[in-house]
MARGULUM-531114 format. One record per residue (C-alpha): residue number from 0; x, y, z. Coordinates in pm, 1 decimal. Layout:
// MARGULUM-531114
[NUM; [X; Y; Z]]
...
***
This chain:
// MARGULUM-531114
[0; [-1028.9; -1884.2; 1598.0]]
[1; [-645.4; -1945.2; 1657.4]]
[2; [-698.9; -2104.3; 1996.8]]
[3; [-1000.8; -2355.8; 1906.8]]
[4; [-910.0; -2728.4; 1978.5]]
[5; [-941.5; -2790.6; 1622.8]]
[6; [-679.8; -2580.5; 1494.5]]
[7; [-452.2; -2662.5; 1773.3]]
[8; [-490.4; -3002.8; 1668.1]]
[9; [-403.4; -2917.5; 1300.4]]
[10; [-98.9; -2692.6; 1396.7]]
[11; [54.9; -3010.9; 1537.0]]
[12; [-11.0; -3220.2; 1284.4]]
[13; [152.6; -2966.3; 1064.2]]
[14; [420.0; -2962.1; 1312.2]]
[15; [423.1; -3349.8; 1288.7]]
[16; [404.5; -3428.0; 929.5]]
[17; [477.3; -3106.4; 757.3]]
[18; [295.6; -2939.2; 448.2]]
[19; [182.0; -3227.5; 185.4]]
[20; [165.8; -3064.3; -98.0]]
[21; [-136.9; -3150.7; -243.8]]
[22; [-299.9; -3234.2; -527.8]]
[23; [-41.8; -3411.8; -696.4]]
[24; [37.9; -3378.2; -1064.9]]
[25; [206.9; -3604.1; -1333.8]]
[26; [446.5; -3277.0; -1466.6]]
[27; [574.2; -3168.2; -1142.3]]
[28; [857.4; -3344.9; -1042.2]]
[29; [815.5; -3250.0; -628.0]]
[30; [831.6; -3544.0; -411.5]]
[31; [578.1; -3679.2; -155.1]]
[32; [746.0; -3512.8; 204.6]]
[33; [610.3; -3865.5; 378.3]]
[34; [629.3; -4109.5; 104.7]]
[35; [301.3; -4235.5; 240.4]]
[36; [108.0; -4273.5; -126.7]]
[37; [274.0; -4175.6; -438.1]]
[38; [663.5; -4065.0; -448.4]]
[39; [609.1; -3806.1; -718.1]]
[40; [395.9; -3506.0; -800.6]]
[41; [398.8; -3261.8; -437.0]]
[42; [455.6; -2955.4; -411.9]]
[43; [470.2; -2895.0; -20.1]]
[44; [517.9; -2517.7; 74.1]]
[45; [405.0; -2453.2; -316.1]]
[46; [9.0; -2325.1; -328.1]]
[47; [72.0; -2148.7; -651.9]]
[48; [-76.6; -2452.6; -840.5]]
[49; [-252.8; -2556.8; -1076.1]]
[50; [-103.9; -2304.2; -1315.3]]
[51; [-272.9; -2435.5; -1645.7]]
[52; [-580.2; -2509.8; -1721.3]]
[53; [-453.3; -2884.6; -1801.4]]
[54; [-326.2; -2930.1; -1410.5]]
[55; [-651.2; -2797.1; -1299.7]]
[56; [-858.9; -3073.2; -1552.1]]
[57; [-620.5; -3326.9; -1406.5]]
[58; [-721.3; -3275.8; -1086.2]]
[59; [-1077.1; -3319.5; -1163.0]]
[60; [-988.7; -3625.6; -1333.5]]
[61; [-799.5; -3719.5; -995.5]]
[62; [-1075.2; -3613.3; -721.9]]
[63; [-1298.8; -3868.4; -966.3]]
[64; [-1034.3; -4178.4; -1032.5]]
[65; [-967.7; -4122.9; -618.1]]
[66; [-1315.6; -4232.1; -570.9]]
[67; [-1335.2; -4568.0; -358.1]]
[68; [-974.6; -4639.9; -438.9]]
[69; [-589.3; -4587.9; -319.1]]
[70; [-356.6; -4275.5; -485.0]]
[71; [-123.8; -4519.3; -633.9]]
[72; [-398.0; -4709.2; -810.7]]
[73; [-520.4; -4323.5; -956.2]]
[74; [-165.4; -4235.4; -1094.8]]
[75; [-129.7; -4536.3; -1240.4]]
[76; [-447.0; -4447.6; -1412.5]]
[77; [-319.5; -4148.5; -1502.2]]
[78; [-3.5; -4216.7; -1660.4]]
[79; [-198.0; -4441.7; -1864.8]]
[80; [-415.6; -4157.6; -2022.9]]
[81; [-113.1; -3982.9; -2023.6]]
[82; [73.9; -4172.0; -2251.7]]
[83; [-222.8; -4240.1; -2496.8]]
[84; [-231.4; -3822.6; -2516.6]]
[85; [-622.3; -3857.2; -2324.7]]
[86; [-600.3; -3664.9; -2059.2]]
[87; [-768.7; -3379.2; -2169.4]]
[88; [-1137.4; -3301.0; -2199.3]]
[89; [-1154.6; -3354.9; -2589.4]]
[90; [-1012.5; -3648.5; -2587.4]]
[91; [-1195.8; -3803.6; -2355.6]]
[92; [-1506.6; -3703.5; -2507.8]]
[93; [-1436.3; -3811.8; -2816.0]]
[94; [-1330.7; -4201.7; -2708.9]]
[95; [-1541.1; -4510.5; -2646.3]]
[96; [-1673.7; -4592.6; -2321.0]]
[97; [-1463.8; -4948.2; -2371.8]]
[98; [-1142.8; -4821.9; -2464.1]]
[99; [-1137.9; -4492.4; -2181.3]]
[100; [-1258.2; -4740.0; -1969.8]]
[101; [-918.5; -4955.9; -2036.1]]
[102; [-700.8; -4703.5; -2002.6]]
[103; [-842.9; -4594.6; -1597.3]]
[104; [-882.4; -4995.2; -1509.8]]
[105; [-620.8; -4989.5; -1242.0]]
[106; [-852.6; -4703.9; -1057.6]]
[107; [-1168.6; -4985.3; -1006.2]]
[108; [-1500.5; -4954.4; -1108.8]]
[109; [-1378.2; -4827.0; -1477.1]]
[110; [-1689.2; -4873.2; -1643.3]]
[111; [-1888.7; -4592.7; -1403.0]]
[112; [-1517.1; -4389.2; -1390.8]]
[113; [-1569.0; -4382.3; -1763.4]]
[114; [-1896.2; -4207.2; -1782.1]]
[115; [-1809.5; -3998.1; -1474.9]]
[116; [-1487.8; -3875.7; -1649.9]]
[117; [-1710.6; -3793.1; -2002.9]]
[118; [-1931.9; -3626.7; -1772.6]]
[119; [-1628.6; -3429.6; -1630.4]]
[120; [-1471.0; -3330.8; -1906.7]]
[121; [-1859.4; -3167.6; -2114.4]]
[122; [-1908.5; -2970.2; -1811.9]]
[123; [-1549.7; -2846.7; -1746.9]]
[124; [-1559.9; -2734.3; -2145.9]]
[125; [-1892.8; -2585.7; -2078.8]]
[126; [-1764.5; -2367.0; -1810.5]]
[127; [-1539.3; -2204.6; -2066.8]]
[128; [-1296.4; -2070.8; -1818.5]]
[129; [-1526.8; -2030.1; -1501.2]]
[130; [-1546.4; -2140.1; -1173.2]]
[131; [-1805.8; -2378.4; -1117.7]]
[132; [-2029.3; -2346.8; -832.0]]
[133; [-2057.7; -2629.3; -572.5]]
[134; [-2436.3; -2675.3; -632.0]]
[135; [-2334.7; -2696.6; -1021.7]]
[136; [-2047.3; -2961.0; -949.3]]
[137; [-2304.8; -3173.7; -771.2]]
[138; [-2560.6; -3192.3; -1079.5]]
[139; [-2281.0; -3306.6; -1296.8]]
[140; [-2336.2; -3733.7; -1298.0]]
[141; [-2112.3; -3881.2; -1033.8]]
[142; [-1963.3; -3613.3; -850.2]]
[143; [-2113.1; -3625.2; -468.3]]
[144; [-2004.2; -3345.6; -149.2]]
[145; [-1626.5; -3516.2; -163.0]]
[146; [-1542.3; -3472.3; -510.4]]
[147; [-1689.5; -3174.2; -559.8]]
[148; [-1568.2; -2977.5; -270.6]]
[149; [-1221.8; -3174.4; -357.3]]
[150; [-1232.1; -3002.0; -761.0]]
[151; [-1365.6; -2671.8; -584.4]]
[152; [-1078.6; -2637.3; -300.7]]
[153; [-745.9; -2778.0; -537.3]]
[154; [-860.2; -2697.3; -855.9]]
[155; [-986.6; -2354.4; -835.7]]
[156; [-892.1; -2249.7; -484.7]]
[157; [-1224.7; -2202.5; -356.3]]
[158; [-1240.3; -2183.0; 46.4]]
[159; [-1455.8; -2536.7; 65.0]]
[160; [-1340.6; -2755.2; 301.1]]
[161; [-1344.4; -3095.5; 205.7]]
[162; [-1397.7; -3434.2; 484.2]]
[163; [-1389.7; -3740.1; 383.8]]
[164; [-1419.8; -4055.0; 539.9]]
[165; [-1064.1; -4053.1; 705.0]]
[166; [-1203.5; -3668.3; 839.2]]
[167; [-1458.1; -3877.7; 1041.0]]
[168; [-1249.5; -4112.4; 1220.7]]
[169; [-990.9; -3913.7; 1324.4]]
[170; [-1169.0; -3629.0; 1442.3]]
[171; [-1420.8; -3854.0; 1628.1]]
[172; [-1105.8; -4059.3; 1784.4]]
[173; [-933.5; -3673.5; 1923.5]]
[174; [-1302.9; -3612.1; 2034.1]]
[175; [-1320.9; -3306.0; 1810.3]]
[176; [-1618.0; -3445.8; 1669.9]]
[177; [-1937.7; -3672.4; 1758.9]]
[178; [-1962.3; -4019.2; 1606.9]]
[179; [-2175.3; -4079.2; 1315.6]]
[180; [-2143.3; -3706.0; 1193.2]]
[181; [-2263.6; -3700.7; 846.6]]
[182; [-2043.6; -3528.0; 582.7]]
[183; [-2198.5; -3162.8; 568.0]]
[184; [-2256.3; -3152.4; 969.5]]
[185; [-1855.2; -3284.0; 970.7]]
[186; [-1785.5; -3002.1; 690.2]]
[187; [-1935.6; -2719.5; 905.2]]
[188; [-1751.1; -2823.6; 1245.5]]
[189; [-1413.9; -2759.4; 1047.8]]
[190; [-1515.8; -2482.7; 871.6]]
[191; [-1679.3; -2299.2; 1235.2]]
[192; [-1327.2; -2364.8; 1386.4]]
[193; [-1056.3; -2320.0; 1149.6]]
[194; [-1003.9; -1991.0; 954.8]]
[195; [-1147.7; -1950.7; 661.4]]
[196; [-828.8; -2027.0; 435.7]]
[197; [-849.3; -2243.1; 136.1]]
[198; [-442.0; -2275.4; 194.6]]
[199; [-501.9; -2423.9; 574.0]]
[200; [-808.4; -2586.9; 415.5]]
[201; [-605.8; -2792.3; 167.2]]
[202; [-293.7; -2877.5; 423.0]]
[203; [-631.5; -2978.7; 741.0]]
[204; [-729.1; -3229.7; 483.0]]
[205; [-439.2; -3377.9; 383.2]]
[206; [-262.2; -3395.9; 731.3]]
[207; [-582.7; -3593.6; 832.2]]
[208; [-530.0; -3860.5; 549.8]]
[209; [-175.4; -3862.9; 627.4]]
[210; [-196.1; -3876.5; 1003.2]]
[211; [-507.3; -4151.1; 957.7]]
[212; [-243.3; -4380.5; 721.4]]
[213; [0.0; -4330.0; 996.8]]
[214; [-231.3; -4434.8; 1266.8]]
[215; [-341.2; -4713.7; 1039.9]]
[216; [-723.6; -4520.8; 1025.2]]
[217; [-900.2; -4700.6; 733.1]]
[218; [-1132.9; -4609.1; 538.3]]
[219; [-1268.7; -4607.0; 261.4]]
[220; [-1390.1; -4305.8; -39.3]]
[221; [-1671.2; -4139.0; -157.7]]
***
C-alpha cells in the first residue's frame, strides 16, 4: 500500500504543506500552518480532537455551513451563533427559522442552512451519545456523501474518506484518477490505495484543498 502512486503523491504533499490540522474549532487557539483560509482554530500534529461533545456538534454544524461556500464565510457564521450562546443542538432547535437563519447569513443560502442545521442538531440529540452510521447521516435532510463522510471522519473518527470537488480536479490533473469520476467511484480509488487510517484520511483531504488553493484549483461544494 506504501508504494501506490497515490500515497506517494500524498507523502509529498505532506512533505510540501505539512499537517493542517483539521477541522477547525472556535476554542482552540492553534493557528492555520498555511494561512490559506482561516488564521485560527488548527491543530496540526494534534488528532486528539474533538474532545467534547460541543467540538464534535460544531463540526457538524461546520461540514453543513461549508456547504457551497468559503471557510472564512463559515466562521464568521459561527462566531455569530457563538456569541448569541446557539451553537448547541437545543438552542438551535428551539429558535425560529428567521432569526437562526440571521445569525448563519454570511455562510449563503441561510434559509436551507437553517433547516439543515434544525435537522442536525434532532438527530445528533437522538443519537444520545452514538456514532451515527453513514447510511443514517444521509437520511437526515440535507446532508449528501460530502457532509456526511466529512461529520463521520472529523467528528467521530470514523475511517471514511471524504472527496470533494477539489479531490476531483487534482487527482484527475496528477492522473491518479479518470475525469468525470463521480464521488463514490473517486471515494473508493483513495480508499483502495491509501491505508486505511482515518488520521492519513483527514491530513489526504485537507492537503488536496490546500494544494488545489495553492494551484489556484477551483471549485466549488457539495
Amino acid at each position: 500500500m506504501s508504494d501506490t502512486p497515490l500515497f506517494q503523491f500524498f507523502r509529498r504533499l505532506l512533505t510540501d504543506y505539512s499537517p493542517q490540522g483539521w477541522w477547525p474549532l472556535l476554542d482552540h487557539s492553534g493557528s492555520n500552518p498555511t494561512k490559506t483560509g482561516s488564521i485560527t482554530g488548527y491543530h496540526p500534529g494534534d488528532y486528539s480532537f474533538p474532545k467534547t461533545e460541543a467540538q464534535r456538534f460544531e463540526i457538524g454544524v461546520g461540514a453543513i455551513l461549508t456547504q457551497n461556500t468559503a471557510w472564512p464565510n463559515v466562521e464568521k457564521a459561527l462566531l455569530n451563533l457563538k456569541a448569541a450562546s446557539a451553537l448547541d443542538p437545543h438552542a438551535i432547535l428551539a429558535m425560529a427559522g428567521e432569526d437562526l437563519g440571521s445569525l448563519i447569513r454570511p455562510s449563503g443560502y441561510y434559509n436551507a442552512k437553517a433547516r439543515k442545521l434544525q435537522a442536525w442538531s434532532a438527530f445528533y440529540l437522538s443519537l444520545e451519545g452514538a456514532i451515527p452510521t453513514r447510511a443514517a447521516l444521509l437520511g437526515v435532510w440535507g446532508i449528501g456523501p460530502e457532509t456526511a463522510d466529512s461529520i463521520r471522519l472529523y467528528a467521530y473518527g470514523c475511517t471514511e474518506m471524504v472527496v470533494d470537488a477539489y479531490t476531483r480536479r487534482v487527482l484527475e490533473a496528477e492522473g491518479l484518477a479518470p475525469k468525470g469520476t463521480t464521488y463514490e467511484a473517486l471515494k473508493k480509488i483513495c480508499i483502495d490505495h491509501l491505508p486505511a487510517d482515518p488520521l492519513i484520511y483527514q491530513e489526504f483531504h485537507a492537503l488536496l484543498v490546500e494544494h488545489a488553493k495553492r494551484t489556484r484549483t477551483r471549485a466549488s461544494r457539495e
